[in-house]
C-alpha positions in Angstrom: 94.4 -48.2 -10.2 92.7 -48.9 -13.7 95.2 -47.1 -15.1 97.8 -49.5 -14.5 96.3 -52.1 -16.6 94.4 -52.4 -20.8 92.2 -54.7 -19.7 90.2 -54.6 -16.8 92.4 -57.7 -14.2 90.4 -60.6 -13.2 89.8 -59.6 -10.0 88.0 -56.7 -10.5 85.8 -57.7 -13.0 82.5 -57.6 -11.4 83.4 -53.7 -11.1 83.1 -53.3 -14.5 80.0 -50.6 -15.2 77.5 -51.7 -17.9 76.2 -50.3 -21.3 72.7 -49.5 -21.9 71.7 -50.7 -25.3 70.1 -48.4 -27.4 72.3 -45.8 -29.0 71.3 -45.9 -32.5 68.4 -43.9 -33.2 65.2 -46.0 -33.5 62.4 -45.0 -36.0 58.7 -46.4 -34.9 57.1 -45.9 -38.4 58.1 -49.2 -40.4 56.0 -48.2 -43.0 56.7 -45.1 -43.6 60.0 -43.0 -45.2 62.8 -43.4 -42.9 65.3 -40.2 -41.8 68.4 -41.4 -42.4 70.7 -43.1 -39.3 67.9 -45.1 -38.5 66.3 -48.3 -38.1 62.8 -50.2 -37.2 61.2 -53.3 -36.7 60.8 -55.2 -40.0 57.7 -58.1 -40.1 59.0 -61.3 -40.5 56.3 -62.4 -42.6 57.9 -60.0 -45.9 60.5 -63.1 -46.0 60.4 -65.8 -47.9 61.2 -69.3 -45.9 61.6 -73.0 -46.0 58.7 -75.1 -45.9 57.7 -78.9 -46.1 56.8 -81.0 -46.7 59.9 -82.5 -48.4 61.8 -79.5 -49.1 64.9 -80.8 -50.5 62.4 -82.1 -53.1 60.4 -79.5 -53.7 62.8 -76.4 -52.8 59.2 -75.0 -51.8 58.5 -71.2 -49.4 56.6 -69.6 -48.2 56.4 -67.0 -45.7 57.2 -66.8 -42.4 55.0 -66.7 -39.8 55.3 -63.5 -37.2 59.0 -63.4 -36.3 59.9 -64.8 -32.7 61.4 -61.8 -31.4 60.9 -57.6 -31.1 64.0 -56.0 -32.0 64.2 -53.4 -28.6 67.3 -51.7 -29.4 70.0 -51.7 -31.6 73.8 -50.7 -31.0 76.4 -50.0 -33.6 80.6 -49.0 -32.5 83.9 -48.6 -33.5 85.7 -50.6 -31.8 89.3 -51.3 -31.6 89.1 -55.1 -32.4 86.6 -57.7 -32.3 84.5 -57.8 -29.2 82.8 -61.2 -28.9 79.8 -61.5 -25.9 78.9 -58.3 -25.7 76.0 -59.7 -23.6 77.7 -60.2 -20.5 78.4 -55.9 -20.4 74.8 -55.1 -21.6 72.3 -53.6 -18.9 69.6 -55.7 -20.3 66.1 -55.1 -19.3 64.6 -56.8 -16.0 62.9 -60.1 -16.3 61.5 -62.4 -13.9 59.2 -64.3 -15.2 59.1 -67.9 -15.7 61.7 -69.4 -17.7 60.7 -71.3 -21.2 62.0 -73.4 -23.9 63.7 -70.0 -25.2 65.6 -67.1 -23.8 63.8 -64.4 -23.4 66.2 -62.2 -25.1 68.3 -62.6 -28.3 71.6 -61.1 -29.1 73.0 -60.8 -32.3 76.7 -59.0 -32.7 77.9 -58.9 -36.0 81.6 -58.0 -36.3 82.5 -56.0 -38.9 86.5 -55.5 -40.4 87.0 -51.2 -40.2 90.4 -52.0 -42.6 90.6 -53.0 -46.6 91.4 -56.5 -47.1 94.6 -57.9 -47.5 96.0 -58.5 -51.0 96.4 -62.4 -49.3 93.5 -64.8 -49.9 93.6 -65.6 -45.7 91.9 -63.1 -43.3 93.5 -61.4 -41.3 91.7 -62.5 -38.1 91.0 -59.1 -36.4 91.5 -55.5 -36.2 90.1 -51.8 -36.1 86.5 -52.1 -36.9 82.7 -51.9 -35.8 80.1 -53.6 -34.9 76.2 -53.5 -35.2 74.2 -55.4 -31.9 71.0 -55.9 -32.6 69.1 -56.9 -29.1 65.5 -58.9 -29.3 62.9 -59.5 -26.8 60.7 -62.4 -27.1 57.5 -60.8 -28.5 54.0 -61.5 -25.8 52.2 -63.7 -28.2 55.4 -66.4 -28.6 56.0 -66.0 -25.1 52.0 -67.0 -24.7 52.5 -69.6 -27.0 55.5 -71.6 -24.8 54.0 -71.0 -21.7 50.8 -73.1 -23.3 53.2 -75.9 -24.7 52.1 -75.1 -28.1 55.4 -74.9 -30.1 55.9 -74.5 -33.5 58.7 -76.7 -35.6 60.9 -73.3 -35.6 60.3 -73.1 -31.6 61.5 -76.7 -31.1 64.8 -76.0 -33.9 65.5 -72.6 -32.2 65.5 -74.2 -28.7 67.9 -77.0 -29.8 70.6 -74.6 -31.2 70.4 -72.6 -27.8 70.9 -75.9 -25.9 73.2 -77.5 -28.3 76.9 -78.3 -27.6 79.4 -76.1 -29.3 80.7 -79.0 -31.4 77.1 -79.9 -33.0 76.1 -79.7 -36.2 72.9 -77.4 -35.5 76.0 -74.1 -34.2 76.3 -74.2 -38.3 72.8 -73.4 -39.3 72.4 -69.6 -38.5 71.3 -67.5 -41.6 71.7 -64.0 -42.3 69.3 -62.7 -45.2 70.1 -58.8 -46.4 68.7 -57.1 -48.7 69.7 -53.7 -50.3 65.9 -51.6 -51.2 67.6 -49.2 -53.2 69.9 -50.3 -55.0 69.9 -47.9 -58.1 70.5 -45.1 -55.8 73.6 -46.0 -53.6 76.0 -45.3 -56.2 78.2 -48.4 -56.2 81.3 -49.1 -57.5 81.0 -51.8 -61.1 82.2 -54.7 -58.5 80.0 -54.1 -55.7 77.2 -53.5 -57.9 77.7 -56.9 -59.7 77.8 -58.1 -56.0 74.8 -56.7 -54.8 72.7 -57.8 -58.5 73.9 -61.3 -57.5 73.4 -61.8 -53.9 70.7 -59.0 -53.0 67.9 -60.8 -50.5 69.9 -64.3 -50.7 69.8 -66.2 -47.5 73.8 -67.1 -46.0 75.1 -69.7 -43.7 77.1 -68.4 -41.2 79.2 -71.5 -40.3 82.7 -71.2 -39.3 82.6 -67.6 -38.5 80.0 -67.7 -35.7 80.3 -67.9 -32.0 77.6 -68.7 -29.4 77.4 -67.7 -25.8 74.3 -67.9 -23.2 74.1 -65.4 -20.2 71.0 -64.8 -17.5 67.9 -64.8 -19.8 69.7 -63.7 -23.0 71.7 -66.3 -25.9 74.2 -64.0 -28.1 75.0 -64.7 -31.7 78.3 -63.7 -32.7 79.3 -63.5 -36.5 82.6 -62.6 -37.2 83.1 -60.7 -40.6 86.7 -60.3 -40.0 86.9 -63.7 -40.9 84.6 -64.0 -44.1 86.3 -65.6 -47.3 87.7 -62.8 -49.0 85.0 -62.0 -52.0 82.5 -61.4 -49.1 85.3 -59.0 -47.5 85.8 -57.2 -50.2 82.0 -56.7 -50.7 81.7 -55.1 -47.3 84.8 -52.9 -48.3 83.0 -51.6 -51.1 80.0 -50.3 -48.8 82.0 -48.4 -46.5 81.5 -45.3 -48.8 78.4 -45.5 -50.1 77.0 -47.0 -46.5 75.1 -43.4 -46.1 73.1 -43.9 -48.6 72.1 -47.4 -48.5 68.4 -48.8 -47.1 68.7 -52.0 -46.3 66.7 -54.9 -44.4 68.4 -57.9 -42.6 67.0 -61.0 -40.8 68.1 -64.0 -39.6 67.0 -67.6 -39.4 67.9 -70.7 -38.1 68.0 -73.3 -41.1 65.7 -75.9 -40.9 66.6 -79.1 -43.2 63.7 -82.1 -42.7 60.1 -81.5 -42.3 60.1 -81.9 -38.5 61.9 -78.3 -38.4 60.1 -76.9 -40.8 58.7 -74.4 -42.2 61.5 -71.7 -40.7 60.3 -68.9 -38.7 62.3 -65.4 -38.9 63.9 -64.5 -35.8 63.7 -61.1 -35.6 64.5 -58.2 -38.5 65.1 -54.5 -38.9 65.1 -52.1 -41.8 68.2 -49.5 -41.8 68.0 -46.3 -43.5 71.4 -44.6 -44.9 73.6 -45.5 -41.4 76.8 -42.9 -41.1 79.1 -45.4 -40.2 81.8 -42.6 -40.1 80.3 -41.0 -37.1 80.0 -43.6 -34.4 81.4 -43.5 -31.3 83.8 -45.9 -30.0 83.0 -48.8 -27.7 83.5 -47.3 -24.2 86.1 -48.6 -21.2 84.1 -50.2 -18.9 86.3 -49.9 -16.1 85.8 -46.2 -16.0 82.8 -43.7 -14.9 81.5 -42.1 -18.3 82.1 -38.5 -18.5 79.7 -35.8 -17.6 77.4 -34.6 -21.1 78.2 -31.0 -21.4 76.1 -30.2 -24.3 73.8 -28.5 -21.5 76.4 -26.8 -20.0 75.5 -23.1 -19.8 78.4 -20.5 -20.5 77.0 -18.1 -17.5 76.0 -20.9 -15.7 77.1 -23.2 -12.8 78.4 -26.9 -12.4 74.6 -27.7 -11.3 73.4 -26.7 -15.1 75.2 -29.8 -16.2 73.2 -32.6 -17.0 73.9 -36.1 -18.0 72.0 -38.2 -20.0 66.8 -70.9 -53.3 67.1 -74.3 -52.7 69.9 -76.0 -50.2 72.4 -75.9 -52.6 72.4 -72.3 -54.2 72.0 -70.8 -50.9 75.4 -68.7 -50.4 78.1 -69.4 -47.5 80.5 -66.7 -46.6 82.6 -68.4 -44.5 86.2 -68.3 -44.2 87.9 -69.7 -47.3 84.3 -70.0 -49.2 83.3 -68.9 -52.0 80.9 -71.5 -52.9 76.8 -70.7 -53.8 75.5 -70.0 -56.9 74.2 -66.6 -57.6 70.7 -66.0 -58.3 68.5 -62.9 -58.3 65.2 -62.4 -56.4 62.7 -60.0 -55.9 61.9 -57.1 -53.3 61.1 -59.2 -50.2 61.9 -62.9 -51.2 64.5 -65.5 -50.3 
């Protein structure tokens, strides 16, 4: 019957099966020297952030206090195109407790173009690619925290984008901070180096090319790379070859602008260690059974041996069509 149709109809949505997150390897020692296809945890308080009071005075940080969520899993695809709210074919973990002024998980899918960018300025909207999902869990102690009312300036600002119409201004103030730890050993290219020297640990606005949707107990952050301005697309060409050997942290913020939302408080981070982007599987059809793992498959066996198993304005914008921010260089661990 499935076979009849690409796309799974309507009708028989609700007999789609669900993903587990999880299938990129997880390392526990954050610390320590990572094995490569990796990632861990990454403390929030190793970032530099916005803080009052009167910060578009001042341009004053400082950093962030423990970061809101856990990162619990991470996900990364090929996938034939873009593949927006992930969320809703995710098996996330069972919750029932009381619901607060957040969600008690946090999605973020970053969309990343798989083919070299057009010799045209415009993007080219969508195609062959991957994708990195990078799932949070509220950690105890913020969870403790909203369940006593005592919320922090970041709490309230975080709450309002999750709440916020799709229209306001607060859907354009999701940062993405990355930052390349060794860059002297990736061997880039002389235009992606230049890139990296300029841009290297420099908090982005995400504001045009994100997408927003809210499920049972989880809010999903979409950012669509596909549809970066082209000098940001050509910068994540330029790491498709050299992505094995790259270790690299990324966080993300919500931007906060007068003193009543700040200072900012890191959502959630990971470090990465030298990811083989070449090797992922693809993204799998949920409208069929997955097949049987044969790896345990015994040659004189049976079939019952088979088991399964910066100030405000030099901060940089990436959007489509933007190339405005001015560079500036930081050190190891600041924005």
């Amino acid at each position: 019957f499935f076979s009849l149709f690409p796309r799974a109809p309507e009708n028989v949505l609700n007999m789609r099966r669900k993903i587990k997150p999880g299938n990129f390897p997880r390392h526990e020692d954050m610390h320590g020297v990572l094995p490569p296809h990796c990632w861990t945890n990454y403390p929030g308080e190793l970032f530099n952030v916005r803080a009052g009071p009167n910060y578009a005075k001042t341009g004053n940080k400082q950093p962030s206090l423990e970061s809101l969520y856990e990162v619990f899993a991470v996900d990364a695809y090929n996938t034939q195109g873009k593949m927006p709210h992930i969320g809703k074919d995710v098996e996330l973990p069972p919750y029932n407790g009381t619901k607060l002024s957040l969600p008690e998980f946090i999605i973020i899918n970053l969309m990343v173009p798989g083919y070299a960018p057009s010799l045209m300025w415009a993007a080219a909207g969508d195609g062959v690619g991957w994708s990195l999902i990078i799932y949070g869990r509220l950690k105890p102690s913020i969870r403790e925290q909203l369940a006593a009312g005592r919320t922090t300036n970041a709490m309230n600002l975080v709450s309002n984008l999750v709440s916020a119409k799709e229209d306001s201004p607060l859907r354009k103030r999701f940062k993405i901070i990355a930052q390349v730890l060794n860059p002297d050993e990736c061997g880039f290219g002389s235009s992606t180096a230049s890139m990296v020297k300029k841009y290297n640990g420099k908090p982005f606005l995400v504001r045009t090319t994100s997408s927003f949707y809210s499920g049972e107990n989880y809010f999903e952050i979409c950012v669509d790379a596909h549809n970066f301005g082209k000098p940001a697309r050509l910068g994540l060409w330029g790491f498709r070859e050299v992505f094995q050997s790259v270790i690299f942290t990324g966080g993300f913020v919500v931007e906060g602008v007068d003193d009543k939302e700040l200072p900012e408080q890191m959502l959630m981070a990971c470090k990465y260690s030298k990811p083989d982007i070449e090797s992922l599987p693809w993204f799998p059809d949920l409208t069929k059974e997955p097949a049987p793992d044969m790896s345990d498959l015994k040659t004189h066996g049976s079939s019952d041996d088979i088991t399964t198993s910066d100030d405000d304005q030099t901060e940089s914008r990436h959007d489509a069509g933007s190339n405005r921010g001015t560079p500036r260089v930081l050190r190891a661990g600041s924005v």
